[in-house]
C-alpha positions in Angstrom: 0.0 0.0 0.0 0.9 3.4 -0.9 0.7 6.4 1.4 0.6 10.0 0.6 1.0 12.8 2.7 0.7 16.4 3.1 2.1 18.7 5.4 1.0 22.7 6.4 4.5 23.7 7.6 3.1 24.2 11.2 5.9 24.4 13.4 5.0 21.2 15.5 4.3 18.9 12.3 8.6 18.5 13.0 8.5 19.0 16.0 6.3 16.4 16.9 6.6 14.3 14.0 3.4 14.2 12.1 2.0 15.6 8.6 -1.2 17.3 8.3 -2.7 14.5 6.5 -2.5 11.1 5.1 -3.7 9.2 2.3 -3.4 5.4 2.4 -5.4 4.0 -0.2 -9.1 5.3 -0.4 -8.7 6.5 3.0 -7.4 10.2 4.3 -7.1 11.1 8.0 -6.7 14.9 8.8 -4.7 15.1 12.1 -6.3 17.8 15.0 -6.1 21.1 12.9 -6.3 24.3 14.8 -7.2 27.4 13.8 -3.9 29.4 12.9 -3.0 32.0 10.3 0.0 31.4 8.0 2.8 32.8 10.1 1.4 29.5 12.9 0.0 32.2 15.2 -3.7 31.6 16.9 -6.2 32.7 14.3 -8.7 35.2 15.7 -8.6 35.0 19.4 -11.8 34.8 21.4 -14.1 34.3 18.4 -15.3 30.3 18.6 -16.4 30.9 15.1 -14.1 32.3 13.0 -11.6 29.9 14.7 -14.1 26.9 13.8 -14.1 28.2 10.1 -10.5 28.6 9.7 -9.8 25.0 11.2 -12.1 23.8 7.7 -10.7 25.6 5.7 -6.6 24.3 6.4 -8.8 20.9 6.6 -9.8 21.6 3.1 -6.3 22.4 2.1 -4.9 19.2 2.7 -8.0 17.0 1.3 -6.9 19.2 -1.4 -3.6 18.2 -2.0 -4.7 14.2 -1.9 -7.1 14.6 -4.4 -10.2 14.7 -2.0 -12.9 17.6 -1.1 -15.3 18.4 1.7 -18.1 16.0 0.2 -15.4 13.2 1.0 -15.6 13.6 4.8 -17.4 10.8 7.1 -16.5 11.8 10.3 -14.7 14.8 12.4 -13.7 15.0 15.6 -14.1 18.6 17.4 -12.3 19.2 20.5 -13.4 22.7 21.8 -11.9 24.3 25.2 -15.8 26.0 26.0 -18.3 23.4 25.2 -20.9 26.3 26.2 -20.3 28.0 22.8 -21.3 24.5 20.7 -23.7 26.8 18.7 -21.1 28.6 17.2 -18.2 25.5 16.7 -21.4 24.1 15.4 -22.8 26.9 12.7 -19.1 26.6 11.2 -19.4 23.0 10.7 -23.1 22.9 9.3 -22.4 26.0 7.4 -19.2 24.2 5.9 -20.8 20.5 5.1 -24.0 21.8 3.6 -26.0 19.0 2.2 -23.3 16.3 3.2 -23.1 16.5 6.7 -20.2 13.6 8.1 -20.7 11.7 11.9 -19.0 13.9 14.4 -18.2 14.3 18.1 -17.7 17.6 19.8 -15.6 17.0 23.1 -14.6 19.6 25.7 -10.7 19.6 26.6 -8.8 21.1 29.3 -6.3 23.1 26.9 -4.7 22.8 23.5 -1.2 23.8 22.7 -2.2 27.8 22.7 -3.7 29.1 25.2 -6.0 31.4 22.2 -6.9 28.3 20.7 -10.4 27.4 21.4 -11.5 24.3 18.7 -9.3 22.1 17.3 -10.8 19.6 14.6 -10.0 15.9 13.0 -11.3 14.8 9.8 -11.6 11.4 8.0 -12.5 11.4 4.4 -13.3 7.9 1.9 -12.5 8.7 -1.8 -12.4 6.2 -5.0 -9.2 5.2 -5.4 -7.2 6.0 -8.9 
């Protein structure tokens, strides 16, 4: 079997030793993406929803680069500091799926890596292979 990855250039994917995705065969698993702009810094601080939004779109990104799109997704994982702003983690994710909603799970953790980080999100996408 073949794998494929793709990496953001976060500063922890070396660090840490991970990619931001991987592709082995018609499967693609998008590791815990947080929301951060392009220099690695916290993407909009306070705002659950802007940081929810910018998590999808580096998510898209990377399904992206391994021949997969948003439709592809059957699961994500969505680990929030605040589970009392759900709604607005949530209005993100609807607004992003549309018609093709994936299973998901939205979990409340102590902390992530930045203290301004308040979601991060995992993906798993299906595609044809070839």
């Amino acid at each position: 079997m073949q794998f494929q990855r793709a990496f953001s250039g976060a500063p922890w994917e070396k660090q840490v030793g991970y990619c931001r995705a991987i592709r082995a065969a018609d499967q693609i698993y998008v590791t815990g993406t947080a929301a951060v702009d392009e220099q690695g810094n916290a993407f909009a601080p306070g705002d659950a929803y802007a940081q929810a939004k910018r998590c999808l779109e580096i998510i898209e990104r990377a399904l992206r680069e391994l021949g997969a799109a948003r439709v592809h997704v059957v699961r994500t994982r969505m680990f929030v500091t605040d589970i009392s702003r759900w709604a607005e983690y949530g209005k993100a994710h609807q607004e992003f799926f549309g018609a093709h909603p994936p299973a998901t799970s939205m979990v409340e953790v102590k902390a992530l890596i930045d203290p301004a980080m308040l979601i991060e999100i995992e993906a798993d996408a299906v595609v044809e292979e070839g």
